[in-house]
C-alpha positions as CSV (number, residue, x, y, z in Angstrom):
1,X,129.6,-65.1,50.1
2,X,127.2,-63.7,47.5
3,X,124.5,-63.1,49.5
4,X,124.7,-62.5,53.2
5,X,121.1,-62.0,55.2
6,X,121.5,-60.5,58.7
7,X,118.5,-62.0,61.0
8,X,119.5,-60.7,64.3
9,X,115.8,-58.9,65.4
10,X,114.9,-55.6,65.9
11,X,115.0,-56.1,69.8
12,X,118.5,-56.9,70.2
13,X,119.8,-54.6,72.6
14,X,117.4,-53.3,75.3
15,X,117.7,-48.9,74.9
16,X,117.4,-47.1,78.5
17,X,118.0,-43.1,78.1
18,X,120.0,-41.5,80.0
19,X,118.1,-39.0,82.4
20,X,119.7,-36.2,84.1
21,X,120.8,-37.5,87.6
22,X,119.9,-41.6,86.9
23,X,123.4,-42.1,88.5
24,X,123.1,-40.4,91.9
25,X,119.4,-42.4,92.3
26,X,119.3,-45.0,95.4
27,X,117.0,-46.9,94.3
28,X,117.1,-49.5,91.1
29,X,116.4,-48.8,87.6
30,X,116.0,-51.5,85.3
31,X,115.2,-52.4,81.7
32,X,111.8,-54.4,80.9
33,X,113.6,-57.0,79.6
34,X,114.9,-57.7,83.1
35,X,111.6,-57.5,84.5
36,X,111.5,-61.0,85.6
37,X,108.5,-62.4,88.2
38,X,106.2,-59.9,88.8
39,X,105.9,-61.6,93.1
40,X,109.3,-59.7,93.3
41,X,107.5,-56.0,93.3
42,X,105.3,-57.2,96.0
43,X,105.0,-54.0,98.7
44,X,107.4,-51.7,96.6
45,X,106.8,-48.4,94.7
46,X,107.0,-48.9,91.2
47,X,107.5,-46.8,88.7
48,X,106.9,-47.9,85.0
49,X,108.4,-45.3,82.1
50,X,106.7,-46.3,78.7
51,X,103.0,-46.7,78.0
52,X,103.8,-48.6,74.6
53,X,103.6,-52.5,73.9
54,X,106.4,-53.0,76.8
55,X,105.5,-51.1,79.5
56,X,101.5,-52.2,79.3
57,X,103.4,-56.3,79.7
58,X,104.9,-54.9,82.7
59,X,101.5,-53.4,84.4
60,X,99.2,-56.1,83.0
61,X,101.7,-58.2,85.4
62,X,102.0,-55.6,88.2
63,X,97.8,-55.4,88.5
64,X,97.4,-58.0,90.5
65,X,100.3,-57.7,92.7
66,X,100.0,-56.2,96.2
67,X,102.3,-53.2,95.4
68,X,102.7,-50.2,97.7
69,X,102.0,-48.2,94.6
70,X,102.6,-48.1,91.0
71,X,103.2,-45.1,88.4
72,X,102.5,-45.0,84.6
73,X,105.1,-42.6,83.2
74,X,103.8,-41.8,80.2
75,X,104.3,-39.0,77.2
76,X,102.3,-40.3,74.6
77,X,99.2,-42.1,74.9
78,X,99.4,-46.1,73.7
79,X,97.4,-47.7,70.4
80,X,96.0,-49.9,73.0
81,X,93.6,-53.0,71.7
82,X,92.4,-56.2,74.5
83,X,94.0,-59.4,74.5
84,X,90.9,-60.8,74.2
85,X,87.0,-59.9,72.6
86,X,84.6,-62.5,73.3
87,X,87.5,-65.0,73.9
88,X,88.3,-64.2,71.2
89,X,92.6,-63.2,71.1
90,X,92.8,-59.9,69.1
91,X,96.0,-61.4,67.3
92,X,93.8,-63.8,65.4
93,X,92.7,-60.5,63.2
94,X,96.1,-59.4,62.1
95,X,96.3,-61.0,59.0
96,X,92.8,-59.4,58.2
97,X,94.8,-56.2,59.6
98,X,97.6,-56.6,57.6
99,X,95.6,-56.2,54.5
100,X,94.0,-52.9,55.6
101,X,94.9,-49.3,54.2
102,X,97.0,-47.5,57.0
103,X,94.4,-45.1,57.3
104,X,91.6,-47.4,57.7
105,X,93.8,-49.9,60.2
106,X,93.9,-46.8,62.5
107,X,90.5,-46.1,62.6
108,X,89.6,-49.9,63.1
109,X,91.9,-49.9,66.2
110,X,90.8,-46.3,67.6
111,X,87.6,-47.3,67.4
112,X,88.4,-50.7,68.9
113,X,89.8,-49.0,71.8
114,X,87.5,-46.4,72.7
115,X,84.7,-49.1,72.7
116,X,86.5,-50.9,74.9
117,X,88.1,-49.2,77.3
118,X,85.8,-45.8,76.6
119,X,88.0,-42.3,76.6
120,X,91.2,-43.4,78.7
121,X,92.2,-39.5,78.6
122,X,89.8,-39.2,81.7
123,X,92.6,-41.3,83.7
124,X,95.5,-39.2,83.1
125,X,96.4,-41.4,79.6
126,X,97.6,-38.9,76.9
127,X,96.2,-39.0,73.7
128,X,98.1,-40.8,71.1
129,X,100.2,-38.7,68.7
130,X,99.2,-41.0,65.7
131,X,97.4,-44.2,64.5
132,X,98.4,-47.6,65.6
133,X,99.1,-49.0,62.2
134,X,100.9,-45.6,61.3
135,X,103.2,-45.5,64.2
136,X,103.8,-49.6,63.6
137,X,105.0,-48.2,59.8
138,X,106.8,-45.3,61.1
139,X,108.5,-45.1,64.3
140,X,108.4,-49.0,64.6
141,X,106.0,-48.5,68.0
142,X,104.5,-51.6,68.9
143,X,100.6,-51.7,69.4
144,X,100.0,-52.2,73.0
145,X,97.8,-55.1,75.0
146,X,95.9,-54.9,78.1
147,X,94.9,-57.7,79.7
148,X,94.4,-56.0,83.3
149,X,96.3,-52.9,83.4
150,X,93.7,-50.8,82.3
151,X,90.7,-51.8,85.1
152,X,93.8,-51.3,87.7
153,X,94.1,-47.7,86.3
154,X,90.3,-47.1,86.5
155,X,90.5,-48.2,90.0
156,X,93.2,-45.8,90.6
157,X,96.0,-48.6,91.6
158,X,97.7,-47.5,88.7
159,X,98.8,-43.5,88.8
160,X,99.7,-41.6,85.4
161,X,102.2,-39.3,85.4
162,X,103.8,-37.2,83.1
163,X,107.2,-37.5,81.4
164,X,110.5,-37.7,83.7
165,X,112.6,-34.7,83.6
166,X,114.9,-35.7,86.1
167,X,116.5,-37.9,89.2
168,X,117.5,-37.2,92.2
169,X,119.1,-39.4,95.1
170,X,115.4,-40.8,96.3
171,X,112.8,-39.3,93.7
172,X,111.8,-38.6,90.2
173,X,110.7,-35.5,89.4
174,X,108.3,-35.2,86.2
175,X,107.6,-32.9,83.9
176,X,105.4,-31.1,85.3
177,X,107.5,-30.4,88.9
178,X,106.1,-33.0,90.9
179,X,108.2,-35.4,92.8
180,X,107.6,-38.7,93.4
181,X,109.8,-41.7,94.9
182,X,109.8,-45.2,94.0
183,X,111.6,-48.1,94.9
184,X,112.1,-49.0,91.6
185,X,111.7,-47.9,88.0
186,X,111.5,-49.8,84.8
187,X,112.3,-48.8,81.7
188,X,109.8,-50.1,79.7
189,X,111.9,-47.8,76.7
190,X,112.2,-49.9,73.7
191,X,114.9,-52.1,72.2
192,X,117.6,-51.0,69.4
193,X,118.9,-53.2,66.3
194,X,122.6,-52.8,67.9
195,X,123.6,-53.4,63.8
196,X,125.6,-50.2,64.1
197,X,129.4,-52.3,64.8
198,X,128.3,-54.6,62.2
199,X,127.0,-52.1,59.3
200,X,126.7,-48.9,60.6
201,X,129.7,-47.4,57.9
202,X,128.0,-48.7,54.9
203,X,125.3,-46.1,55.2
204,X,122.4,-48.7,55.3
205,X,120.5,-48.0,58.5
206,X,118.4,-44.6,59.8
207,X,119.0,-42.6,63.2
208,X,117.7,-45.5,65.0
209,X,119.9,-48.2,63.8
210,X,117.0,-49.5,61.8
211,X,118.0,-51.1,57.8
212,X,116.3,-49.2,55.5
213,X,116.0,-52.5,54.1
214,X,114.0,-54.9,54.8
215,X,112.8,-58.4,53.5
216,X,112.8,-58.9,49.8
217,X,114.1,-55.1,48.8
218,X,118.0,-54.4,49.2
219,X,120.5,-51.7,48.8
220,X,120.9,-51.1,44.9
221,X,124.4,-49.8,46.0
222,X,124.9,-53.0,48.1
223,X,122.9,-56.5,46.1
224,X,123.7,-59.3,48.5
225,X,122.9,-57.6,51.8
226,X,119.7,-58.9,53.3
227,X,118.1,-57.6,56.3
228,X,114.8,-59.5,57.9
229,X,112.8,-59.4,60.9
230,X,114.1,-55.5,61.5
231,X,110.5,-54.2,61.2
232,X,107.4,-54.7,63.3
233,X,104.4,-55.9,61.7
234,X,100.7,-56.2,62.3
235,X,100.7,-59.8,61.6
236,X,103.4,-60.7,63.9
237,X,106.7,-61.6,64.1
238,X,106.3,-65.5,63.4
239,X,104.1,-64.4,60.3
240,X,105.9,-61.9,59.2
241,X,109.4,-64.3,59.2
242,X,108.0,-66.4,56.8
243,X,107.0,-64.6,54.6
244,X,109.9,-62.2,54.3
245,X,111.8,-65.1,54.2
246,X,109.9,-66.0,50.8
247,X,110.5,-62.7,49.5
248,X,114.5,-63.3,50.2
249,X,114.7,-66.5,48.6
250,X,112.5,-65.2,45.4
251,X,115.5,-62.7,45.1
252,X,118.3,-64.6,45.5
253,X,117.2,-67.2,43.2
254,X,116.1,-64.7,40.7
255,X,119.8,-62.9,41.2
256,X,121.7,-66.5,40.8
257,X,119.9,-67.1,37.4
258,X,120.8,-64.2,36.0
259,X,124.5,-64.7,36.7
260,X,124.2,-68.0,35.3
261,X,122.4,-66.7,32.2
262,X,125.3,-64.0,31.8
263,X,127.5,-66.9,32.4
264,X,126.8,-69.0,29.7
């Protein structure tokens, strides 16, 4: 084939890290993906690791579950916008979002967030290393949506915590020394491409198993390979699809009528 487009998703393979002492823990860790119904939790300790797009699913869930307690594990501090303004879903904005310089996306969504939730520091929430819109474009870190968690960690059923450092047979112990001891923890630690089998000797994807390719540009070195839907977007993934899609198309065709003009 002359052209061969790889549309396998950026959240292929679910990533869990490997802490010192996971092994040796009694209780169960699991991936978000595996989440499943949030009744399951009722009366355990739970401990959610990830404050990003994932991990805010799995508390907006866990809020209104009668838990005997729940832990935010968290590093870095979310971009973190409502589901809803006025009834209004957020997700209706993005193509306006889309449009938006970076630096001025960020802004819009800080400001956003501090209206609405007001300075989330206060709770134990660590500040967020960047802008939304700039981690979206950079690290591929998904903007985050409350739709609960948030009031449950005002009202102190949700618990921040640092970082984990480590396991041991019935705890966690954070970052900071303390020890704590759930039931169960959730990896709410992002997904990988898991292109690397497929591609990963042809020198087309970063440390992360991300293409460095995506949509309508391609590997000078490599014309034909297409990679789409590898990249988060404000606008969504539906949005996005089609419109990288487009992009594709517009160079394949454009690629086939030169080799028929050199053809001829």
């Amino acid at each position: 084939a002359r052209n061969v487009v790889i549309a396998t998703g950026r959240d292929r393979q679910p990533f869990t890290p490997e802490w010192k002492g996971m092994k040796d823990f009694v209780g169960r860790i699991i991936h978000s993906a595996d989440f499943g119904d949030a009744q399951a939790y009722a009366g355990q300790k739970v401990l959610v690791v990830g404050a990003g797009n994932s991990g805010f699913d799995a508390l907006n869930h866990l809020a209104g579950i009668d838990t005997a307690a729940i832990w935010l594990s968290a590093r870095n501090g979310p971009a973190l916008l409502p589901k809803r303004i006025c009834k209004i879903a957020v997700h209706r904005l993005s193509p306006i979002m889309a449009r938006l310089p970076l630096r001025l996306a960020d802004a819009v969504m800080a400001a956003t967030q501090r209206l609405v939730f007001g300075d989330l520091t206060k709770f134990g929430l660590p500040p967020a290393p960047a802008g939304g819109a700039s981690r979206l474009s950079s690290d591929y870190t998904a903007i985050a949506a409350d739709d609960g968690a948030v009031g449950a960690i005002k009202a102190g059923k949700i618990t921040v915590v640092p970082g984990i450092r480590e396991f041991t047979r019935d705890g966690v112990i954070l970052a900071n020394g303390s020890l704590i001891h759930p039931d169960i923890v959730i990896a709410a630690t992002g997904y990988r491409t898991g292109l690397e089998p497929m591609v990963g000797k042809l020198g087309v994807l970063d440390a992360k198993g991300v293409p460095l390719f995506n949509g309508g540009e391609a590997d000078p070195k490599l014309p034909g390979l297409w990679f789409t839907g590898m990249r988060p977007s404000i606008r969504g993934c539906f949005a996005n699809a089609g419109i990288l899609a487009k992009a594709i198309a517009k160079r394949i065709a454009r690629s086939a009528s030169h080799q028929s003009s050199a053809s001829r």
